[in-house]
N, C-alpha and C positions, 0 to 999 in steps of 0.2 A: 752621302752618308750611309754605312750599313744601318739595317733596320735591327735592331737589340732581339731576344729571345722574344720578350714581352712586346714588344711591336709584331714581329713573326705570327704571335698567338692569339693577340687579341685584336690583330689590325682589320680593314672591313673587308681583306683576301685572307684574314689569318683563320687559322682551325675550329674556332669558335662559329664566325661567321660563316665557314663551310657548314660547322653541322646545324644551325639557326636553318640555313638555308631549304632543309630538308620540307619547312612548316613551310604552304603555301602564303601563311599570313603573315610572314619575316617581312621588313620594310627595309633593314639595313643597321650596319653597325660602324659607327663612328668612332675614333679613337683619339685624346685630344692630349697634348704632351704638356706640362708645364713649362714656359719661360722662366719662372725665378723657383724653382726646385729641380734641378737634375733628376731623370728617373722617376717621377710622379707623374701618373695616365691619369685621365677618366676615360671609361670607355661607355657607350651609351649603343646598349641593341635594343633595336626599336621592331615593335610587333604592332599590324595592323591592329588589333583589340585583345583583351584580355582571353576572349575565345582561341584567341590562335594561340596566346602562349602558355594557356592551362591544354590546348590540345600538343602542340609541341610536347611541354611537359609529362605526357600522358605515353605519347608513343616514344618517345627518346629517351627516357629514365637512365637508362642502363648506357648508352652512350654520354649521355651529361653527366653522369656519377664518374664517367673514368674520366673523361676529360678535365671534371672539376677536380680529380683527384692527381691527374698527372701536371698542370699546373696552378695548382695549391699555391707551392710556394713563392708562386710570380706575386701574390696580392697580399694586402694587407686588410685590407676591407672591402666589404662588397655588400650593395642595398638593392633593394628592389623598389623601385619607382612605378605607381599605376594611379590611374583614374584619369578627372579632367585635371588636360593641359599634355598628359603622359603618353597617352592616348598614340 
């Protein structure tokens, strides 16, 4: 099966997960397809604690700003998950 745009970009080798990778305290990123919706992800990047991905966020700005902006229109929603359990 080819992998879609959105597989491409959000998958755990896709461009996201390259630039996640830069943060020492990146753990990995998941991408999960739905069975009864064609074309509905979750995708789930996981950061050892909230330190590493307010430090990610800190030194990456400027490449996560373009990234989130050049695939925008792959998503339709996007949440941020933290604390216990997210961890």
């Amino acid at each position: 099966a080819t992998k879609t745009e959105f597989e491409r970009i959000y998958g755990a080798d896709g461009a996201w997960a390259r630039l996640f990778s830069a943060e020492e305290g990146f753990a990995g990123t998941e991408l999960f397809v739905s069975l009864s919706t064609p074309g509905r992800y979750l995708t789930v990047d996981r950061f050892r604690d909230q330190a590493s991905w307010q430090r990610f966020q800190d030194e990456h700005r400027e490449a996560y700003g373009a990234l989130d902006a050049e695939s925008e229109e792959l998503t339709l929603a996007e949440r941020e998950l933290a604390g216990p359990g997210f961890e």
